[in-house]
C-alpha positions as CSV (number, residue, x, y, z in Angstrom):
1,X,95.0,0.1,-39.5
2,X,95.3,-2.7,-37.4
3,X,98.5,-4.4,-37.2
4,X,98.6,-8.5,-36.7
5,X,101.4,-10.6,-35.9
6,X,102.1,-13.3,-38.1
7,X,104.8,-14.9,-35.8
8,X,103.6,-19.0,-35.6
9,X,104.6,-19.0,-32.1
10,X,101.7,-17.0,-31.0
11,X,99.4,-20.1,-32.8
12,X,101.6,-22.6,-30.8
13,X,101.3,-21.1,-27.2
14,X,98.7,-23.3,-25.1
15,X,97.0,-21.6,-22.0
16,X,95.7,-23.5,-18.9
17,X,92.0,-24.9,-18.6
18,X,92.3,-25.0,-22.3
19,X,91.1,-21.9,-23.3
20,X,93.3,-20.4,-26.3
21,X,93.1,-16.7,-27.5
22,X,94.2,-15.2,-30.5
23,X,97.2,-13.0,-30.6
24,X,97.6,-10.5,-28.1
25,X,98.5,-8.2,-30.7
26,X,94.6,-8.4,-31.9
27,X,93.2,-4.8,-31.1
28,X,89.4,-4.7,-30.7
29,X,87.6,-2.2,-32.8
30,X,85.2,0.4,-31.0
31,X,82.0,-2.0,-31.2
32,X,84.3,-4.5,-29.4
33,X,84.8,-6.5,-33.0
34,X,88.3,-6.9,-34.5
35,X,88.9,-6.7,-38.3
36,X,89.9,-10.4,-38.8
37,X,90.3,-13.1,-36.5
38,X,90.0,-17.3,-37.5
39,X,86.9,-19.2,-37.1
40,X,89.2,-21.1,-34.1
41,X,89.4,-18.1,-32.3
42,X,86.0,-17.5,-31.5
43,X,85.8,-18.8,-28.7
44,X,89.0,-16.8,-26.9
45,X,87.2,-13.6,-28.1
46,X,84.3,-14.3,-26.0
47,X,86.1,-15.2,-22.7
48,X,88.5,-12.2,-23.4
49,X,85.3,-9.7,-23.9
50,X,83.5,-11.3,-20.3
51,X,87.0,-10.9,-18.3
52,X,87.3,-7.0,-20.0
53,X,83.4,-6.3,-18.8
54,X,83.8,-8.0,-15.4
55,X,87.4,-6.3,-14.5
56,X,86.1,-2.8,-15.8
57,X,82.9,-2.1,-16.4
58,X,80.1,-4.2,-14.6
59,X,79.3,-2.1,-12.0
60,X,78.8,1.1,-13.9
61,X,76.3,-1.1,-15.9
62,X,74.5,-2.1,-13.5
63,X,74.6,1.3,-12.0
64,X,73.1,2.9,-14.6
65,X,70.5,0.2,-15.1
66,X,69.8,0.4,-11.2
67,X,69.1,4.5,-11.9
68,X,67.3,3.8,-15.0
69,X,64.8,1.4,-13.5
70,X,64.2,3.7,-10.1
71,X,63.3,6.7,-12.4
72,X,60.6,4.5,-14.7
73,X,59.3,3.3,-11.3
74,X,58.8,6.4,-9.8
75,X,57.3,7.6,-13.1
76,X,55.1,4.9,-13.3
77,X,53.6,5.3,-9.6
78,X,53.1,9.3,-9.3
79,X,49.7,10.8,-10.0
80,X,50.5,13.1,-12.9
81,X,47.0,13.0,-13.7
82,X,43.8,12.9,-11.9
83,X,41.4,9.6,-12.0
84,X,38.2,9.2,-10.2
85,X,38.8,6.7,-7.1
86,X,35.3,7.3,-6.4
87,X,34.0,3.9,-7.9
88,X,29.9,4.4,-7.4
89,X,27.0,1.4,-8.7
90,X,25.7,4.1,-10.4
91,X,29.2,4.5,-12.9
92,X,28.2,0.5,-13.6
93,X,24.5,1.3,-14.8
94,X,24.0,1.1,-18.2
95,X,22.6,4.2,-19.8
96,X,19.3,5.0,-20.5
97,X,18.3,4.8,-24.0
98,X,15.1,6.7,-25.3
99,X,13.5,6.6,-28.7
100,X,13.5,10.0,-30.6
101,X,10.5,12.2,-30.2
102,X,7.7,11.7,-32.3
103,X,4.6,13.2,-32.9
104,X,1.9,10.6,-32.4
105,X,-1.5,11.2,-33.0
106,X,-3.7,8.6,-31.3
107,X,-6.9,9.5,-32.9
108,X,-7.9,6.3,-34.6
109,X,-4.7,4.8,-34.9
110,X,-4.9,1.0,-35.6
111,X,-2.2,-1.1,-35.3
112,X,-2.7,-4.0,-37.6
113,X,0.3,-6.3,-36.6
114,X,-1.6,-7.7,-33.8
115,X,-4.3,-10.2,-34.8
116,X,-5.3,-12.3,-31.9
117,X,-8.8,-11.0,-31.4
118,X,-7.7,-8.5,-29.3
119,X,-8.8,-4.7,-29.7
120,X,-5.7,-3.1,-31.2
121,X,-7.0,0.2,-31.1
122,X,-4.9,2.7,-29.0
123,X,-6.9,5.3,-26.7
124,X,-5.6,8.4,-25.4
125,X,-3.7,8.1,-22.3
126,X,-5.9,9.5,-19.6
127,X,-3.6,11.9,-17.2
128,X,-3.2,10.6,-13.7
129,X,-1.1,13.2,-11.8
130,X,-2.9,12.6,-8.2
131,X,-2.3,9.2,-6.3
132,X,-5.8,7.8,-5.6
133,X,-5.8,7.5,-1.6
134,X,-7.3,4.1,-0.4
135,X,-11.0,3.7,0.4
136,X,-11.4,4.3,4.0
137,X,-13.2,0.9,5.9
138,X,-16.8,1.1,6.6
139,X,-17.8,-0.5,10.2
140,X,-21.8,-1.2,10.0
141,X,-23.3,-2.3,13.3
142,X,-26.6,-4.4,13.0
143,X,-28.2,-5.3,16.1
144,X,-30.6,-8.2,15.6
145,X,-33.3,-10.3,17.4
146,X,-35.4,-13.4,16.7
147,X,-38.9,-11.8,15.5
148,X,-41.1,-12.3,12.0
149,X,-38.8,-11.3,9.3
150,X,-35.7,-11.3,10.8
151,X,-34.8,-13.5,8.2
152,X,-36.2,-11.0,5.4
153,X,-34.5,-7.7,7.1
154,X,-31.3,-9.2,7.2
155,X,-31.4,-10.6,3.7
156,X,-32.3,-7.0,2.3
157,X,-29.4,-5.7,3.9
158,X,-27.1,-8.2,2.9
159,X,-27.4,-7.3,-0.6
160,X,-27.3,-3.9,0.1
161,X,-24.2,-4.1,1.9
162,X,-23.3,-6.7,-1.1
163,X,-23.0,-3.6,-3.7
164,X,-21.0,-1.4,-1.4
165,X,-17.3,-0.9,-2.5
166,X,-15.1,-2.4,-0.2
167,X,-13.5,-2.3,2.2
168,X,-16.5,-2.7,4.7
169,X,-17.1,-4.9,7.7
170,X,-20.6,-6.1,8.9
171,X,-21.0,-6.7,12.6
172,X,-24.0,-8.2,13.7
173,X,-24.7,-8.8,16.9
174,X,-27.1,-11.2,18.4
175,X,-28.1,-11.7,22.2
176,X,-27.3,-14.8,24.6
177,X,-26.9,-17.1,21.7
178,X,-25.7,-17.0,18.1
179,X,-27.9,-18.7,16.1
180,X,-26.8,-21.1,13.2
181,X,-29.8,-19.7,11.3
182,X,-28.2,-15.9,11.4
183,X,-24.7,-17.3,10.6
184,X,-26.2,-19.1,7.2
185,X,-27.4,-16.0,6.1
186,X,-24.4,-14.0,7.1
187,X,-22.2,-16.2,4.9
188,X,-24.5,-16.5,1.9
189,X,-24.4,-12.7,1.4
190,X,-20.6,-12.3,0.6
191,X,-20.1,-10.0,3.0
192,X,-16.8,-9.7,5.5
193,X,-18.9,-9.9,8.8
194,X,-18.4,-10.4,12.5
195,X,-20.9,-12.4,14.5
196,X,-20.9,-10.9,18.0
197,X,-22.8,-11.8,20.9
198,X,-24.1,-10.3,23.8
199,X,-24.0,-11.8,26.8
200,X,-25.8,-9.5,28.8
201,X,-29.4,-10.4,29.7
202,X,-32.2,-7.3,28.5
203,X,-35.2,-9.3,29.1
204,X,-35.8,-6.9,31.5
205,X,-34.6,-3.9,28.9
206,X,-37.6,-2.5,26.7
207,X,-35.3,-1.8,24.0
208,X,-32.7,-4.7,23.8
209,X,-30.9,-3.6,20.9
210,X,-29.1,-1.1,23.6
211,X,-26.5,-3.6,24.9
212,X,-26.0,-5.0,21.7
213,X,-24.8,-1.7,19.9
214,X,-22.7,-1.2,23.3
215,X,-21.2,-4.9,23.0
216,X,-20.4,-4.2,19.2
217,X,-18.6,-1.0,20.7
218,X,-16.4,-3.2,22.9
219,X,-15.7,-5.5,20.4
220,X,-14.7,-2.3,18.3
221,X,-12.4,-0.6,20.9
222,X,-10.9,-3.6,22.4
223,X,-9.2,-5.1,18.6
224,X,-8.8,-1.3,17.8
225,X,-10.7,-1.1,14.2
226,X,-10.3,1.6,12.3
227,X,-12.9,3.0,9.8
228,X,-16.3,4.6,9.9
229,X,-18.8,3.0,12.6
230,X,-22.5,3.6,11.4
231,X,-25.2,2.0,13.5
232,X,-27.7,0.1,10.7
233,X,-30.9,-1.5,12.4
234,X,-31.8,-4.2,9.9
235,X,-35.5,-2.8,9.6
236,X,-34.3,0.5,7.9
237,X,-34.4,1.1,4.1
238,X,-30.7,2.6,2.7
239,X,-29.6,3.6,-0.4
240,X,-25.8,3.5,-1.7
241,X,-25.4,6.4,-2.0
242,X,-25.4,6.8,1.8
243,X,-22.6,4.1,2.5
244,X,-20.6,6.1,-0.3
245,X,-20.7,9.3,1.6
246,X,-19.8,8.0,5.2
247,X,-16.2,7.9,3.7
248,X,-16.3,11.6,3.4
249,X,-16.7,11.5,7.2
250,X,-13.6,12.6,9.1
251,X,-14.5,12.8,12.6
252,X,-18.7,12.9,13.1
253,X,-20.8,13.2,10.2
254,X,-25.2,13.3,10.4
255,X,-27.7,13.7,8.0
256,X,-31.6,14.3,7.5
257,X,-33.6,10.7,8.4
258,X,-37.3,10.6,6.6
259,X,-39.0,8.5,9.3
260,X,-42.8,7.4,9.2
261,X,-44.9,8.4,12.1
262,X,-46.1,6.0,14.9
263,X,-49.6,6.3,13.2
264,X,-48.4,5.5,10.3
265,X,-50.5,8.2,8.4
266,X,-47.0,10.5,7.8
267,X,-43.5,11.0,7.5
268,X,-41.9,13.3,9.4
269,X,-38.3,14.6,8.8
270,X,-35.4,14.3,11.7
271,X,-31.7,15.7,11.2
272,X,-29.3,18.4,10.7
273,X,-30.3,21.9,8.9
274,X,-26.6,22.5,7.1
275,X,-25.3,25.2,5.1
276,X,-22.9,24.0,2.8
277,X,-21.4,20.8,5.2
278,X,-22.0,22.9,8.0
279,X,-24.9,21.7,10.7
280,X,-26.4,25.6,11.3
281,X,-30.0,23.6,13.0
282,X,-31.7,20.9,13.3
283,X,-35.0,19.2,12.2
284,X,-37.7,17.6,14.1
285,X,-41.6,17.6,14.3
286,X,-41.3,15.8,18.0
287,X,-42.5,18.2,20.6
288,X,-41.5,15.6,23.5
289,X,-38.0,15.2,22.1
290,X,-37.6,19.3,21.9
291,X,-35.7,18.9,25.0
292,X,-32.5,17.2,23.6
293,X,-29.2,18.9,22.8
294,X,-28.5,16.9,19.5
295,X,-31.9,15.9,17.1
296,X,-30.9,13.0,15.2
297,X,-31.6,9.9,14.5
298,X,-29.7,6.7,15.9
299,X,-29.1,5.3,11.9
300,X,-28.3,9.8,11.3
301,X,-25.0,10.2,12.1
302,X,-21.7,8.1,11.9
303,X,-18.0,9.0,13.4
304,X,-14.5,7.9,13.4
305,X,-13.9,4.7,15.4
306,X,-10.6,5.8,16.4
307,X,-12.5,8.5,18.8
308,X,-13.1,5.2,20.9
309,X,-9.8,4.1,21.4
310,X,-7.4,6.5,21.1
311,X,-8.8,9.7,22.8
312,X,-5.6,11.7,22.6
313,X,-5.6,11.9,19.2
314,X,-9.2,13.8,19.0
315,X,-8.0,15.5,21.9
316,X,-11.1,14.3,24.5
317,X,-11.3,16.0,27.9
318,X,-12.2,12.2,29.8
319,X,-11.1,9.2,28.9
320,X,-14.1,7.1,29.6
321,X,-15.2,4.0,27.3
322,X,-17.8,5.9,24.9
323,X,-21.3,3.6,25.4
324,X,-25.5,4.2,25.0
325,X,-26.9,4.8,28.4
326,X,-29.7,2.7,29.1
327,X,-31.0,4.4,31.9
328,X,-31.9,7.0,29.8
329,X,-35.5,7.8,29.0
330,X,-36.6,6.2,25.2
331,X,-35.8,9.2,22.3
332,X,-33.1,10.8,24.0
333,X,-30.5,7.3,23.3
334,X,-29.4,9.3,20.2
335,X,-28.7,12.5,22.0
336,X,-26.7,11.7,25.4
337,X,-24.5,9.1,23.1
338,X,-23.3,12.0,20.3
339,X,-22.7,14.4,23.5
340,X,-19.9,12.1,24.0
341,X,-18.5,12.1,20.7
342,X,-18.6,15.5,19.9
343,X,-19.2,18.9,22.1
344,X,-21.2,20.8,19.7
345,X,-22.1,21.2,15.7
346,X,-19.0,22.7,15.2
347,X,-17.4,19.6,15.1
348,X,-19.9,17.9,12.7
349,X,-20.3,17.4,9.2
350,X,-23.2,17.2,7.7
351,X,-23.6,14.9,4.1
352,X,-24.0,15.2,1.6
353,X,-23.6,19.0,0.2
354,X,-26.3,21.5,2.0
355,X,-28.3,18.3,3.7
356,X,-30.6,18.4,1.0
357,X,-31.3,14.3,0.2
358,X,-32.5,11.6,2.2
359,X,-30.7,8.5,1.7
360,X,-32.2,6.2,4.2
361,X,-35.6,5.7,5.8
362,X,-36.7,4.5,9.0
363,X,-40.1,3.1,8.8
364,X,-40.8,1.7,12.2
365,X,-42.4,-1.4,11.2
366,X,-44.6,-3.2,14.2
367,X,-43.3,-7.1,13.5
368,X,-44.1,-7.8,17.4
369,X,-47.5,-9.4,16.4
370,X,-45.8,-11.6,13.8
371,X,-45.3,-15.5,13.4
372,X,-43.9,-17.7,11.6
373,X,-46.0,-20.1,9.3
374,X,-46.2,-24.0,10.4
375,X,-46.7,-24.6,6.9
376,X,-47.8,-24.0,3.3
377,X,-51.3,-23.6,2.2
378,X,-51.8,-25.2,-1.3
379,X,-55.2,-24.7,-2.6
380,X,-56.8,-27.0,-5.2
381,X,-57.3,-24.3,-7.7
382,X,-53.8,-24.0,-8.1
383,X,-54.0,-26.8,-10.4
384,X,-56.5,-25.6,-12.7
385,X,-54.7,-24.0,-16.2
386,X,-56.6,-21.2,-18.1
387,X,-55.4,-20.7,-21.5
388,X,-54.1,-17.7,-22.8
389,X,-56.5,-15.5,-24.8
C-alpha cells in the first residue's frame, strides 16, 4: 500500500519559480505512476520525474542507445551476403523472347489476311549458309582509231559490254585527240568508261594501237586499279560468256581464239591446249609464228592488274613498268608481253573447263579501203507502193 499524508500543510507550502509538488510522501509506483495524485498536481509530477532522469539515469540511457545504434550500424554495413558489383549493359538488356516451336509446313500455305494485291503465298526459305564474295571489276581496254565503221565497232561493243554484270570499266583510248564523236557514243551506251588519250605520235608506227594499249597501261598502274585487264580491239566478235569467266581469273588466264585467215577462205584456231584448267600446249596453224614461247592471241589471255603495280605481292624478279614492245617484229606483240607477266604455263589458267569453247572471234576485217558516205541516195522507185497479194 501506499501511504499519503493528509496533513493540509503540505497543500499550503509554496516553492520558488512557482512550481508546486504534491506531497513528498507520494511514492511512485514501478512504471513511475503513483496510485492517486489531484488533477493540480500534474504538473509537479512531470518536473519531479525530469530532475529524477537527469540526476540518475541520463547517461546510462544514452549509453545504451549509443551501443544500440553502433551495433545496427555495423550490421547494416557488413557484407553477410554476396551481391554482384559487377554491373555489365548486358544485365540491362531485355531478354530475348522466342515463339514456341512449330511445325510449319510451307507447301501451299496462303495467308489470307493480307489483301492488297500482293502475292501472299509463302515459298520455302532457300538455305544460304555461304556469304556470296563480291564480283571482282572487269578492266576492258579498247584501242580505237578514226577509220569506216569505227562508229559501228564501237557501238557493237557497247552493248555488249552493256549486258555484262557489273562492276566493269571500259577504257578506250584514242590517239592525239579525243574526239567529241567517240565521247557521244561512249556515254550513250551506259557503260562506266574512261576516255584516254595518247599522246604519243605512231604515224610512223604500222600498228598504232601499240602505244595506246601501253598508255591505257599507264593510266592503269599509275591510279592503281584493281580488277581483270582484258585487251578488247573493237573489231572482234565476244560472247558473255567470256566476260563472265575473266572473273575466274586469279593471276593470268588464256583461252582458244577462232580467228579467220588473211585470205579470208578459213578459220584457223590460236590458244592454249589445257587439261582440266591446266595449259599442257598450245594451238596454232602459223608456221612463221612457230618461233614464239607463248601462242596466243592479243584479245586470248587476260591477268590481274595488280601484277602492274604491286610486284611484291606476285613475287616478280624486276620491277620494271610491264609494256608491249614496239620494236618487236608484227605476231610476236602477244608473246614478249605475257613473258613478262608470267614465266611459264604453270602459272596460267586456262578458261573455261578443258579449253574446249570459243567465246570470241577475231575476224580481221580490212576497213582501210573504207569511206564514209557524203550523202544518201534516194531513188525514185522508193516511192512506188505494191500491194499485198
Amino acid at each position: 500500500s501506499i501511504r499519503r499524508t493528509l496533513s493540509p500543510a503540505y497543500h499550503d507550502r509554496s516553492y520558488q519559480n512557482g512550481a508546486g509538488f504534491s506531497s513528498p510522501s507520494n511514492k511512485f509506483l514501478p512504471n513511475g505512476s503513483s496510485k492517486h495524485f489531484s488533477s493540480s498536481s500534474h504538473l509537479p509530477f512531470l518536473f519531479n520525474a525530469v530532475n529524477i532522469v537527469y540526476r540518475k539515469g541520463w547517461r546510462r540511457s544514452f549509453c545504451r542507445c549509443l551501443f544500440f545504434f553502433v551495433i545496427g550500424f555495423v550490421f547494416g554495413i557488413a557484407p553477410f551476403g554476396y551481391s554482384d558489383t559487377d554491373v555489365r549493359a548486358k544485365d540491362f538488356t531485355f531478354p530475348e523472347l522466342k515463339p514456341p516451336h512449330a511445325n510449319l509446313r510451307f507447301d501451299d500455305q496462303i495467308v489470307t489476311s493480307v489483301s492488297l494485291s500482293v502475292n501472299t503465298k509463302l515459298l520455302e526459305p532457300k538455305e544460304s549458309t555461304d556469304i556470296t564474295e563480291p564480283l571482282k571489276q572487269l578492266i576492258v581496254v579498247t584501242p580505237t582509231y578514226n577509220r569506216g565503221f569505227q562508229a559501228y565497232f564501237l557501238n557493237r561493243l557497247g552493248q555488249v559490254l552493256r549486258l555484262v554484270k557489273p562492276p566493269l570499266v571500259w577504257i578506250v583510248v584514242e590517239e592525239k585527240a579525243a574526239s567529241h564523236e567517240t565521247a557521244e557514243i561512249l556515254r550513250k551506251t551506259g557503260v562506266m568508261y574512261r576516255h584516254v588519250l595518247c599522246a604519243f605520235n605512231s604515224s610512223s608506227v604500222k600498228d598504232p594501237r601499240v602505244h595506246q594499249r601501253n598508255a591505257a597501261l599507264e593510266h592503269i598502274e599509275r591510279h592503281k586499279l584493281d580488277g581483270i585487264v582484258f585487251f578488247a580491239d573493237d573489231d572482234n566478235v565476244y560472247t558473255l560468256e567470256l566476260f563472265e569467266s575473266l572473273r575466274t581469273i586469279s593471276r593470268f588466264g588464256t583461252w582458244p581464239v577462232a580467228m579467220l585467215a588473211q585470205s579470208k577462205n578459213k578459220a584457223i584456231l590460236e590458244g592454249p591446249v589445257c587439261n582440266a584448267s591446266q595449259v599442257m600446249g598450245w594451238h596454232t596453224n602459223d608456221k612463221s609464228k612457230r618461233l614464239r614461247r607463248f601462242y596466243a592471241d592479243m584479245s586470248g589471255f587476260a591477268f590481274n592488274s595488280s601484277i602492274l603495280w604491286d610486284s611484291k605481292r606476285w613475287a616478280r624478279p624486276f620491277s620494271n613498268p610491264i609494256r608491249q614492245l614496239e620494236t618487236v617484229k608484227e605476231g610476236f606483240q602477244e608473246s614478249t608481253f605475257i613473258e613478262q607477266v608470267v614465266e611459264d604455263e604453270s602459272q596460267m589458267e586456262g578458261i573455261p573447263h578443258g579449253c574446249s569453247r570459243i567465246m570470241n572471234w577475231h575476224l580481221h576485217l580490212d576497213t582501210d579501203n573504207l569511206f564514209y558516205p557524203k550523202g544518201w541516195l534516194l531513188e525514185k522507185n522508193l516511192e512506188v507502193i505494191l500491194p499485198i497479194k
